[in-house]
N, C-alpha and C positions, 0 to 999 in steps of 0.2 A: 599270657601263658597259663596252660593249665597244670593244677601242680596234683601227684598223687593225695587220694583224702587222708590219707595214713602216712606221715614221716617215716621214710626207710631207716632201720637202724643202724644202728653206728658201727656194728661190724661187718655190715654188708653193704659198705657203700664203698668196696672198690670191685670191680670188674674186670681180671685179666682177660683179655682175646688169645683167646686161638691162632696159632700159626693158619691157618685157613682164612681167620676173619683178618689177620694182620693183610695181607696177599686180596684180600674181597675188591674189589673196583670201587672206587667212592666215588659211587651213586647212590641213588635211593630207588627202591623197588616201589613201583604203583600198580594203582587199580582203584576204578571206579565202580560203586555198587547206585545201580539207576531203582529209583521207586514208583511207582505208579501214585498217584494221587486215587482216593477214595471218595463219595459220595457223600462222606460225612466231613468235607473237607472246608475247613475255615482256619482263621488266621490264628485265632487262639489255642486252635489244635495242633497247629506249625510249632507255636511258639513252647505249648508242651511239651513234643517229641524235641527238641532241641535242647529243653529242657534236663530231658531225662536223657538224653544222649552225654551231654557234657558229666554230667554228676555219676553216668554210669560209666567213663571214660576216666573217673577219678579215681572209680573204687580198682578199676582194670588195673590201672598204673601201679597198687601197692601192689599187684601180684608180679607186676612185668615193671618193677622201678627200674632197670637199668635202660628203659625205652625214655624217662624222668631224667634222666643224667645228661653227662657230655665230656667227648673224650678228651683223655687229658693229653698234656702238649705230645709227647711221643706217640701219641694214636696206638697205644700198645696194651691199654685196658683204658673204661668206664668210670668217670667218676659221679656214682652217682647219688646228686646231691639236692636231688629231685628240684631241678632248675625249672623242671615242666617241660612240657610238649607246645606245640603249635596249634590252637585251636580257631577255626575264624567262620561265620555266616557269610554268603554273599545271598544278594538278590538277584533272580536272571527273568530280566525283562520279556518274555518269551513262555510260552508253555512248550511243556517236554516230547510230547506228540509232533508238533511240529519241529523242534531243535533235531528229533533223529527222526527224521520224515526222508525217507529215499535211502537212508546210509548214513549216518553223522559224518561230519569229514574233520579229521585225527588236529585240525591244529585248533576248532573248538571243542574236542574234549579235551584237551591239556590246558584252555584255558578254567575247566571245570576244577584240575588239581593245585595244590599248593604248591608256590614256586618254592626252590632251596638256592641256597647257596652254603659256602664250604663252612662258615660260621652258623650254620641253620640247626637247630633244635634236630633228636634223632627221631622223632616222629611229627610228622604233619596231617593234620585234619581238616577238611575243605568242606563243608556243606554248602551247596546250591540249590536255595528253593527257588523254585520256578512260580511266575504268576497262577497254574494251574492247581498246583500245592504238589505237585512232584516235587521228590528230592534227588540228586547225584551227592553221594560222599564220593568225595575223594581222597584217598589217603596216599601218601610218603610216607615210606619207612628206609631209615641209610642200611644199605647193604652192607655194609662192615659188621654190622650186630645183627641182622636180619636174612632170610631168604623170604621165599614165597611160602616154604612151611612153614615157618616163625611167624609171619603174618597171618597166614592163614588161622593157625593157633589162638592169636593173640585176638582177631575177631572172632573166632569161636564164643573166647569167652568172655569177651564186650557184649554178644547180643544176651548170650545167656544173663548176664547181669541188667544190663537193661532189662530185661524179662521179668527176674524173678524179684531186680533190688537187694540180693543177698549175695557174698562172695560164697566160693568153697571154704571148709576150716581148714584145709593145707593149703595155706597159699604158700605164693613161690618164697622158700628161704625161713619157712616157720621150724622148719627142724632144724635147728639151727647148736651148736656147743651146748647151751645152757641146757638144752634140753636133755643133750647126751649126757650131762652130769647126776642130771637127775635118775637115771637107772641105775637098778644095785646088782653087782655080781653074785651069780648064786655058788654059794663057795661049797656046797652040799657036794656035789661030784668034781672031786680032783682028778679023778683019770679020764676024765671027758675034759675038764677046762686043758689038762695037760697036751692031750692031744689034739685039741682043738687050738693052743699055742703055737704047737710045732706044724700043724697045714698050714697056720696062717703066717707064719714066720718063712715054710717054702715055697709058696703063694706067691709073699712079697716078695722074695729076691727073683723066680719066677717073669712074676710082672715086671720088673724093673727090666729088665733083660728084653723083656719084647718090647719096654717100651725106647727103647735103645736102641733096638732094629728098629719101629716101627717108624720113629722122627731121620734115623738114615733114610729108607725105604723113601720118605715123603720128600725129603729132601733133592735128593737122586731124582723124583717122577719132576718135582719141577724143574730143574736143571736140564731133565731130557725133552721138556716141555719147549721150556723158552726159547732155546737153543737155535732150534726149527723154525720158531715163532720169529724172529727175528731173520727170516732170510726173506729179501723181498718180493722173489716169485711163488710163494706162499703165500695164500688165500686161505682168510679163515673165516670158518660162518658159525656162530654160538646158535645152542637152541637151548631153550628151556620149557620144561615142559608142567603146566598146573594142572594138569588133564587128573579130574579122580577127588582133587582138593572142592571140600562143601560152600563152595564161595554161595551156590544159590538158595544154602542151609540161614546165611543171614539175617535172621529178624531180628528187627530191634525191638518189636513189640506191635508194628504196624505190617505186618506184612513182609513175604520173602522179596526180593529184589527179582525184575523180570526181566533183567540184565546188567553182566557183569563183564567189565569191560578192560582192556587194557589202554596203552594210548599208542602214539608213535612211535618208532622206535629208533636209534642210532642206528647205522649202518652195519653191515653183517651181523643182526641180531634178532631173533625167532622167538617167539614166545607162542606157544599153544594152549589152548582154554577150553572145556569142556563148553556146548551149547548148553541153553537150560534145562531143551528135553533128554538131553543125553548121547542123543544120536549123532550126532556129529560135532567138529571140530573147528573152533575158530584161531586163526594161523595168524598173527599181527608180525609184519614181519618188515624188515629193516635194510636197504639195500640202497646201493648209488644208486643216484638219478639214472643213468644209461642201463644199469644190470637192471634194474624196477619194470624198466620202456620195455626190455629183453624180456624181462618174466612176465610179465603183464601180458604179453604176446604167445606164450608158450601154451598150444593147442590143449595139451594134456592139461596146465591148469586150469582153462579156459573150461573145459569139460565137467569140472566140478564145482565153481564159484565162479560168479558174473566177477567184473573188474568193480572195484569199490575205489570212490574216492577217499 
């Protein structure tokens, strides 16, 4: 396990969820970043960028500790007590040129990602160096604490620290009480703090009030959600879409990734991806055996993408 380089503190090691993350599907969100091997490539240079992958994956976790934690028995917040993440090397007997030579086909690049289970760490890290000295990361992150923007985020600022070696000075959770204590009220103008009391005083009963509609409001959308969901001539197909997210902004120090990938998907499930040059759109998409035979047939698809295994 890898654990943050920095001990989360002691008033921030619990994490309530969200009525949204409570309701998240427990799964874990993926995505593979593929590298090109370089010219100056040898084993000792493998084993550096590994190096500084892991140590810069420590410094990430003090800013995103609750990715560090694991939830506690009621799955209703984060305890996080920085237990670590999932970090692991593999070797792939194989250079990477040939592994996606024609099309990769989806059930070995999910051999690329780290397996979970319901006991599993809330983040998972897979590297696969190839005999060529290409690399595929593969990562899991659990959807309950995560989307695709959270991830996105969170390798934002992995590479940048690989990069630079230095966090930001606000990391996540540095503004924390103690600090607020340390400001002094300026007691110079009483009819400004006066009235800056009474907004914030009808402010607060204000907010309280919307937020009282607004947990009704969410309340009512799922119930009129489910409802429907639950009648079996009702078909339902999820999409989600990363289209716009800098997945091929990635460097870890060696280079942008020259492809970003998803994997296979459960059935009725869509996921969309920006290509790398921008111009077009890659559709990973999730369907029964018979609807798949059906789509895979459909002229109009057929017109804009060959069939891929």
């Amino acid at each position: 396990m890898l654990k943050p380089s920095t001990p989360t503190p002691n008033h921030l090691r619990s994490l309530k969820l969200s009525l949204f993350d409570q309701v998240a599907p427990r799964l874990y969100v993926p995505v593979l970043f593929h590298y090109l091997p370089n010219s100056e490539w040898n084993s000792e240079l493998i084993t550096e960028r590994c190096d500084k992958l892991q140590k810069s994956l420590a410094e990430t976790l003090t800013k995103f500790y609750p990715l560090a934690g694991r939830f506690r028995e009621d799955e209703l917040s984060v305890h996080c007590n920085d237990e670590g993440v999932e970090y692991v090397e593999t070797k792939v007997n194989a250079d990477l040129a040939e592994f996606l030579h024609q099309g990769p086909k989806s059930e070995l690049l999910n051999d690329l990602l780290p397996t979970y289970k319901p006991s599993s760490p809330l983040l998972l890290v897979q590297v696969n160096i190839f005999n060529c000295g290409g690399l595929v990361m593969g990562i899991n992150i659990s959807h309950i604490l995560a989307d695709g923007f959270t991830l996105g985020t969170f390798v934002k600022e992995w590479t940048r620290i690989s990069q630079t070696g230095t966090t930001e000075e606000h990391a996540l959770g540095n503004f924390c009480l103690a600090g607020i204590a340390t400001l002094e009220a300026n007691q110079s103008r009483k009819e400004l703090t006066d009235f800056v009391n009474m907004v914030g005083s009808t402010a607060r009963d204000t907010s309280v009030g919307i937020a009282k509609a607004s947990v009704d409001d969410i309340t009512s959308m799922f119930v009129n959600f489910k409802i429907p969901c639950q009648k079996e001539e009702m078909d339902m197909y999820f999409c989600t879409s990363w289209c716009k997210f800098p997945w091929y902004e990635a460097d870890f120090g060696w280079g942008k990734p020259f492809w970003v990938s998803d994997v296979s998907k459960p059935a009725e499930l869509i996921t969309l991806i920006d290509t790398k040059s921008g111009d077009g759109i890659e559709a990973w998409i999730g369907l029964k055996e018979n609807e798949m035979a059906e789509f895979q047939r459909d002229p109009d698809i057929l017109t804009f993408c060959p069939p891929q295994n």
